[in-house]
Structure formats: structure tokens, C-alpha cells
N, C-alpha and C positions, 0 to 999 in steps of 0.2 A: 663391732662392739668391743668397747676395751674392758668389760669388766673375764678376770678370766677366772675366778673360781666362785662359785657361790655354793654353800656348805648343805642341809638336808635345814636347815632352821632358818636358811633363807640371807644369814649375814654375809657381809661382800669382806673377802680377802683383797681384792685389787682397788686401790684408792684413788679412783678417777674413772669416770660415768660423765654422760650426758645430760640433760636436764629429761630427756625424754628415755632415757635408761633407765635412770632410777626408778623413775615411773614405773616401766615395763616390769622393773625386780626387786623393788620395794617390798618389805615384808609388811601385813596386816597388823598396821599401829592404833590408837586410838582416836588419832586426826583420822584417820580412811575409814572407821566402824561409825565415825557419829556424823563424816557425811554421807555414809551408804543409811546410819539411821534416818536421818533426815531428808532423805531424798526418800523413801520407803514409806515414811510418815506422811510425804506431800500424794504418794500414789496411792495409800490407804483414803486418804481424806478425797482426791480423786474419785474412787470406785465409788465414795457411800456418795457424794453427791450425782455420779453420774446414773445410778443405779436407784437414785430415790423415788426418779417419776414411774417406776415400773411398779411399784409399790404404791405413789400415791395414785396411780391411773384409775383404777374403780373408785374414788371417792371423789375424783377431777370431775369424769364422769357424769358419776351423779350429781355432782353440787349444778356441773355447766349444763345438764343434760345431753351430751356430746353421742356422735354416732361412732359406731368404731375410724373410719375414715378420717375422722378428727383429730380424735385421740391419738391415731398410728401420727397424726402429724404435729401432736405437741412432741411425743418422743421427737420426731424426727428434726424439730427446728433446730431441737441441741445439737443433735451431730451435723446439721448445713453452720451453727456456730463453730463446732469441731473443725469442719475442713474448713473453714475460712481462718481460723486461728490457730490450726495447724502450719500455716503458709506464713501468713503475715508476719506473727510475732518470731519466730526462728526468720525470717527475713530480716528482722531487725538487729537478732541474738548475735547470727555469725558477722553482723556489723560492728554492735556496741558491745554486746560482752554478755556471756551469761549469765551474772547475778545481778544485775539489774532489769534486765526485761523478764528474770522469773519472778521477782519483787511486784511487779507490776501483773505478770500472769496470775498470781495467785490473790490478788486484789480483786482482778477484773473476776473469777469466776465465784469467790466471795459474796461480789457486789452480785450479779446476776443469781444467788440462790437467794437473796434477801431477798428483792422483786419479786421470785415466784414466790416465796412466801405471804407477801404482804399481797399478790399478786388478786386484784379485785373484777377481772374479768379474764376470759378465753386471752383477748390480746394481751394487756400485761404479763400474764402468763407464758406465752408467746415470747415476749420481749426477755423475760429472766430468762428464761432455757436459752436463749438466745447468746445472750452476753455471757452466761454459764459456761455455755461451749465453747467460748470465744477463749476463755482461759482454759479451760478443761483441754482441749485443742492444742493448745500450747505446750501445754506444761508437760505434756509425755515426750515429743522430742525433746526438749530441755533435759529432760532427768537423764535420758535415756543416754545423750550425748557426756554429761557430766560425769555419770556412772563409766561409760566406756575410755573416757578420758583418762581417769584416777586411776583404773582399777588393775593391777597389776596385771601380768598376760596371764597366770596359772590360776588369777581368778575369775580372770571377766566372765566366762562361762556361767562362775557362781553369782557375782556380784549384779550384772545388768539385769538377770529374769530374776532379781530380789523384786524390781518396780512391779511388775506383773505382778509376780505374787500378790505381794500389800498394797495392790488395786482390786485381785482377786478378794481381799481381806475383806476392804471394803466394801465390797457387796455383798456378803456376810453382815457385815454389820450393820448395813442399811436392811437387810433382811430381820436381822435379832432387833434393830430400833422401832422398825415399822410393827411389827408382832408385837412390843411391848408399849410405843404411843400413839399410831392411828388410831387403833378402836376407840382409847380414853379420848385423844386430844385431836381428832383426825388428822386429816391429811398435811397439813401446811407444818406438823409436827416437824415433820423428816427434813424438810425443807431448813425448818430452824437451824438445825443440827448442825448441816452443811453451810450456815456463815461460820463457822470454827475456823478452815484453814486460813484465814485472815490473819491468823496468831503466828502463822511460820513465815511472816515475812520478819520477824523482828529474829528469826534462830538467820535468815538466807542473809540479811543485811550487816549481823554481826559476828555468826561463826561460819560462814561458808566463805571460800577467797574463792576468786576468780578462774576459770580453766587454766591450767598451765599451756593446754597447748593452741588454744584461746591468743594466749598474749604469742607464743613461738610466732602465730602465724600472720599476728599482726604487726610482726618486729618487737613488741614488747621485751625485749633479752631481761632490759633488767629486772623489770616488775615478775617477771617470769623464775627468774632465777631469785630472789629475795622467798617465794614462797616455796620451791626447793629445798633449797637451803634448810626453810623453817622446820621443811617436813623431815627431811635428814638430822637434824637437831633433836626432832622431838622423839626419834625413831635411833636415838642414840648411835649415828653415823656422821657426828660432826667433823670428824677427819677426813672424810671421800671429799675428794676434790672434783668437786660439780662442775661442768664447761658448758657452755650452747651446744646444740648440734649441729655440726658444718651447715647441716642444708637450711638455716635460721633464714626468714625472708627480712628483708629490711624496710618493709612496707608497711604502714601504719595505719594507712586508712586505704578503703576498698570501696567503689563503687558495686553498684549495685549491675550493671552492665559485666564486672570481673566474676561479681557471684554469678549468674547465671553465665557464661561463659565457660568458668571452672562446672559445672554443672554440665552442661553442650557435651564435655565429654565422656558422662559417664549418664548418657540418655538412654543407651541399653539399658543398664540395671535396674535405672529408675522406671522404665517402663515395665519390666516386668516385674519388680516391687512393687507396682503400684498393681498391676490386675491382679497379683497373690492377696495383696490387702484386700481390695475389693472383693472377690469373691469368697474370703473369708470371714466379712465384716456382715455382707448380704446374710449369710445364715447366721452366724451367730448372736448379731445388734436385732436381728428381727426377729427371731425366736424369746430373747432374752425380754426384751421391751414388753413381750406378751404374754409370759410366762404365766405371773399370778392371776393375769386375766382369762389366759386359758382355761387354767382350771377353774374358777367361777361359771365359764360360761358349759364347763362343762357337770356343770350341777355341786360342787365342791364350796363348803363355806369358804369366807372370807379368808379366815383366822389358819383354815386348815390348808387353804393353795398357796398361805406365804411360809405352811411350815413346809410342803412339800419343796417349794420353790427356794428355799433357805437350804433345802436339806441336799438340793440339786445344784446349790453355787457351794457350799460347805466342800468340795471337793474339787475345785479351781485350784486353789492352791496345792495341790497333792500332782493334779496335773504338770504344773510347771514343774513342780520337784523332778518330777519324771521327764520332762524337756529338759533340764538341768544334766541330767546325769544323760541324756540320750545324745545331746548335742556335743558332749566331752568324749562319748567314745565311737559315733560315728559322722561319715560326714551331715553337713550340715541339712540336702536334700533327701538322705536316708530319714533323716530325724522326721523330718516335717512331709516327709509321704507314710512315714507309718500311722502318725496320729492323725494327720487329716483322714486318713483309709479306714482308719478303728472308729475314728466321730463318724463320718457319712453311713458305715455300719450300723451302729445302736442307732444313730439317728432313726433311719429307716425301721428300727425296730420299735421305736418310739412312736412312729406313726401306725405299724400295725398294731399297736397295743392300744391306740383308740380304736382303729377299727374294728379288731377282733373283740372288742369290750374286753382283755384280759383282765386280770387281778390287778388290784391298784400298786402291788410290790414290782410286778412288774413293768405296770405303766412310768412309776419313778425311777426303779432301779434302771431300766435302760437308759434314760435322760442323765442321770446318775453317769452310768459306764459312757454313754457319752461325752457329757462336759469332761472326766475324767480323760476321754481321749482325746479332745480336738481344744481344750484350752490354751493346754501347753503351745499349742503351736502360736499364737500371741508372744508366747518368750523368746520363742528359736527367729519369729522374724525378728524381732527388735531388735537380738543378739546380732544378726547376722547385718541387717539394716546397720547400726551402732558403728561396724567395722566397717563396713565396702564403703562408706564414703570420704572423700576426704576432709582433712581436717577445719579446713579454710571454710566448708562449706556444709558440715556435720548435718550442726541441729536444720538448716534451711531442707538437704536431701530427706533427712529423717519424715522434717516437715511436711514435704510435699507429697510422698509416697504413702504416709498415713493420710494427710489429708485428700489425695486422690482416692483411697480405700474407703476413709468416710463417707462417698458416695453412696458406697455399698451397704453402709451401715444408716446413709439415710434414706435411702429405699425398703431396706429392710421393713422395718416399722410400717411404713404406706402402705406394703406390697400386700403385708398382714390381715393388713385394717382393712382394706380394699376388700382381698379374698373374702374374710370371714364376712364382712357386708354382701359380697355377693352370695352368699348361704354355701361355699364350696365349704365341706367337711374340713375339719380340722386333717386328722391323716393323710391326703390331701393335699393339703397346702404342707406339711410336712416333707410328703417327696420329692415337692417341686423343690423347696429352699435345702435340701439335701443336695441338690444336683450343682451346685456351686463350690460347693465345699470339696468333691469328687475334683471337679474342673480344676481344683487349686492342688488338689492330692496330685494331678497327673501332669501338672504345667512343674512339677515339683523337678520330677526326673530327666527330663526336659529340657529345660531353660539354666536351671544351675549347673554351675560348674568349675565351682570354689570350695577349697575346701579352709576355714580360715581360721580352722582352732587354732591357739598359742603362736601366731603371729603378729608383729607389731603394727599399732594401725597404719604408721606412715608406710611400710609395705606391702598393706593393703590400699589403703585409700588410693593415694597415690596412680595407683595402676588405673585406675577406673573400669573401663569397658574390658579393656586387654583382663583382666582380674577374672571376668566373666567367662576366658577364652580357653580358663589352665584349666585341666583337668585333674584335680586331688583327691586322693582319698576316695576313692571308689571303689 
């Protein structure tokens, strides 16, 4: 690295950096806060649509006369749309380029809330969640990839579990919309709401540029270096003398045969990224999808299971905070076995509190210290996902590893629907979907063996499998 002092405020004494330097030591400008806002906006808007059919489920329900088994499988169509646009479109992204296939991600899940909205049977219905997911899918590696790209190394930590977060938001807010317009306007209300992100394609097409390490890897030098440059301009560093990085590839276009090949090498990782998703998607998409319905069926109004269920996602985001700061000062497998270990706890105490009929403070409050504890783990994978893969092939690995997880989160839902049809007790079906969550707490200590705070991604990515080999930070 040729830059050789950098001061406590982050300015460069040495006037000559790389295009992926800067990057790395870039101090927090106004260009990098309004694309972390806007990528934070596209995850907010995210959450409330993915999180609306959990809210509109008892009025789905009753309008279709649906048995739960059904119902577990309108949730569940979305996330079979998830993993399949999980893959596809990041197969296209690390082709063409990231601001044009998120252009089009955020259209397509747009277009599929309108459907359910307008949606005049079980199958139309069907078909929106469908196409829903299909952007919704999408558009988390996208951000997730963009975020990691920009974000300087002493902030990525902060900046990539910002997406989580203001996804987390948005189930929050699809909680406070649904309490304030199904009962008046029912269910198709919340649905409305969620054609909104249609609106960020016009902020992605005219103030977001391109990945810089997007074009590196496509040979792009000069388009590559033009938006450097802008950023050091705007970042009043127009004197550093910006260069490629030796290791620039001169290849401009890739088949699809070089992406999964570049992929072939780093098949450890992705294999075990991908059962950690899984098994954390399985309890947490299946629990969550049933939440407000839980409580209903468990003799709780309407009005009062979306305040408890509001009041048990209200504390998502305080999760990450705490993945945020756990992930910065240990390794990354420490982080993500405490709070899986703490969720499968309250979880479990979640279920004897229907059993034991406890107090209703403490039927919420442990669901409470739970989401509280196994949320955050949502941040620390994407974090860590974001890094270990390489650059050439980002959002596509991102892709695949969530969209192999979405499994988990489309069984979830079925598995639910199913049990509670067959009359098995809620508490119950509790310990069973706790037991996935334990499996990912203990695959934790395990299988990782990276430790990848404040290193550059090209020194991560790069490595692939070997990456999985070192031992840090322990």
C-alpha cells in the first residue's frame, strides 16, 4: 500500500493511492452517506413489503377461507420467489453491472405487491408474492455487495448491517401501517403501501454510479477511475494522485461458465454459508410469518397480537446495533455463537410460556429478549458473506448462499401451517423450530475460521477456500 500516513481525521499525507485504496481510506463524505442512505431506504422499503403478508394473513384468510396449510404457503411462495431471485438476477449483476439490474430488481418487486394488492383470487395472489420475491430476492445481495464495496475498511463493520437494520425498520413499519389501516381499509391496504419503492429507481438511475470494483474487475480502468477521481474531488483530495491497481484484470466481458468456475473455488464457504442461512432462516421466516397469527389463535384480538407482534420486531434493530459493535471487537464466529446461543434460549422460554400459561409480560418479553438476541445474527452473516467472496463474483455468491438459506425460510412457513393443522401445541412446534437455530449456534465454532475485521476485500476474496483455512482471532 503506498499511502504512508493517515492522520486521526482520516486525511492522506501521501499523494498517491490506488483506486481500491482510496476506497479502503476514504474518509465518510457526503457522496458515501447518501449512498448508504439510499441503499438503507431500498432495505426499509424491503422489510415493510416482505413483512406485510404476516399482517395481512388473518384477513387473507378469512376473505379466501384458507386452512392454515395454505396460508403457511402464500407466505411461503414469496420466499420460493426469494431463492429464485436470489440467484438469477445477481447472476446477471456480476455480468452487466450493478445499477442496472437493481433498476429493474426494484420494478419487479414493486410490480408483484401491486398484483397482490389488486390480487382477486388465492392464485393471483400467489402470483404477486411470487414476482414480489423475485425482487425482494434480489435486491439484498445487490445492496449488500454495494455497501461492502464503498464502504471504507474501519467502517464496513458499521455501514453493511446499516441494510439489516432499515429492513429490520420496515417491519416496524409494516407493523405501525397494518394497526393503523387494516381494520379501517383491510387487508389489501399494506399491500398498497408496498408499490412505493417503484420511486428509488429514479434516486438508483440518477444518483447512484456504478461499483467501482464492478468495472476493476471487468477491465473497466477508465470508467472506473473517472468515478474516483469524482469521489476524491468531492471529498476535497483532488491532489492524490489516483492509479489502477497492479492486479486490474483486462477482461471486459465474462461468461457465465468463468462465473461459476471462479465460484468452483471457493465451494467450501458457500457450502457452509449456505446451511448457516438455512438453519437460520427455518426458525426465524417461520416463526415470524405466524407471529400475529399465533396470538389470535391463541385467543388474543386482532388489533392487540399486531401490538404485541410490533412490540417484538421494535427491537430488530437494537439487535444488529449489538451485532454491530460485537462483530468489531470479536471474531466473527464468537459474534454469531453468542446470539444464536441467547435466541435458541428465550426461544425455548417462549415456548414454555404457552405451556405454563405464564403472564402475558412474560409470554412477549421473552420473544422480545429473543429477537433481541438471534436478529442481529442476519447482520454478522451478510457482513461476513459481503467479504469472503470475491469481487468478480460478489453479488452472484451473496446470491446463492441466501438463496440456498431461503429454503429454510420457505419451509418455515409450511412447516408451521402444517404442525398447527395437525393440532400439535404451539409450545411444541416452538422447540422443534428452536432446534435449528442451536444447529447453526454450534456449526458456528466449527466450520469458521476467519477472522476478517479491517481487511481489504481483495485479501479476502481472493483467497477463497484457503480463507476458510487460517485461523484468526481466536
Amino acid at each position: 500500500m503506498s499511502i504512508q500516513n493517515i492522520d486521526r481525521c482520516g486525511s492522506i499525507n501521501k499523494a498517491r493511492m490506488t483506486y481500491t485504496e482510496f476506497l479502503d481510506n476514504s474518509p465518510m463524505t457526503k457522496f458515501l452517506w447518501l449512498l448508504v442512505g439510499g441503499m438503507s431506504l431500498a432495505q426499509l422499503l424491503d422489510g415493510l413489503d416482505f413483512q406485510a403478508t404476516a399482517f395481512a394473513l388473518p384477513g387473507i384468510i378469512r376473505e379466501f377461507r384458507l386452512n392454515p396449510a395454505q396460508a403457511g404457503g402464500i407466505a411461503s411462495m414469496g420466499n420460493i420467489g426469494l431463492a429464485i431471485g436470489s440467484i438469477a438476477f445477481p447472476l446477471l449483476c456480476d455480468r452487466i453491472g450493478r445499477k442496472l439490474i437493481f433498476q429493474w430488481v426494484i420494478l419487479t418487486y414493486a410490480a408483484g405487491t401491486l398484483i397482490s394488492a389488486m390480487a382477486s383470487s388465492v392464485n393471483v395472489l400467489l402470483c404477486g408474492r411470487f414476482i414480489a420475491g423475485l425482487g425482494l430476492g434480489a435486491q439484498l445481495p445487490i445492496v449488500f455487495a454495494i455497501l461492502a464495496e464503498y464502504s471504507p475498511l474501519k467502517w464496513r463493520h458499521i455501514l453493511v448491517p446499516l441494510a439489516p437494520i432499515f429492513w429490520a425498520l420496515g417491519w416496524i413499519a409494516a407493523a405501525l401501517l397494518s394497526i393503523l389501516l387494516i381494520p379501517h381499509f383491510g387487508w389489501r391496504a399494506i399491500y398498497w403501501v408496498g408499490v412505493l419503492p417503484a420511486l428509488l429507481t429514479v434516486y438508483v438511475r440518477y444518483g447512484m454510479p456504478e461499483s467501482v470494483r464492478f468495472l476493476l474487475a471487468r477491465g473497466k480502468v477508465q470508467e472506473a477511475g473517472a468515478i474516483v477521481h469524482d469521489m476524491a474531488k468531492k471529498a476535497g483530495m483532488g491532489e492524490v494522485e489516483l492509479v489502477p491497481p497492479p492486479t486490474v484484470k483486462n477482461q471486459v466481458k465474462v461468461t457465465f461458465k468463468q462465473q461459476f468456475a471462479t465460484l468452483g473455488m471457493v465451494w467450501g464457504l458457500m457450502l457452509m454459508l449456505s446451511f448457516f442461512y438455512f438453519c437460520s432462516f427455518i426458525q426465524t421466516f417461520g416463526v415470524t410469518a405466524w407471529l400475529p397469527t399465533i396470538f389470535v389463535r391463541q385467543g388474543f384480538r386482532l388489533t392487540t397480537s399486531f401490538w404485541y407482534t410490533l412490540m417484538i420486531m421494535a427491537v430488530t434493530p437494537f439487535s444488529h446495533i449489538i451485532a454491530m459493535w460485537l462483530q468489531n471487537v470479536l471474531n466473527r464466529k464468537w459474534a454469531l455463537f453468542l446470539m444464536t446461543t441467547g435466541g435458541t434460549i428465550f426461544f425455548i422460554l417462549f415456548g414454555l410460556s404457552f405451556q405454563y400459561k405464564w403472564p402475558v409480560p412474560v409470554l412477549v418479553g421473552s420473544q422480545i429478549l429473543q429477537t433481541l438476541s438471534a436478529q442481529g445474527v442476519i447482520a454478522i452473516l451478510f457482513t461476513l458473506t459481503s467479504e469472503l467472496f470475491p469481487n468478480s463474483v460478489r453479488t452472484l455468491g451473496i446470491g446463492i448462499v441466501s438463496g440456498v438459506g431461503r429454503f429454510g425460510a420457505i419451509l418455515g412457513p409450511l412447516l408451521m401451517g402444517i404442525a398447527l393443522k395437525s393440532g400439535m401445541k404451539i409450545s411444541q412446534v416452538i422447540y422443534v423450530f428452536a432446534i435449528p437455530l442451536f444447529v447453526a449456534a454450534v456449526m458456528t465454532l466449527f466450520v469458521i475460521k476467519v477472522d476478517t475485521r479491517e481487511r481489504s476485500l481483495e485479501s479476502i476474496g481472493e483467497d477463497g477456500n484457503k480463507a476458510m483455512a487460517v485461523q484468526g482471532g481466536n
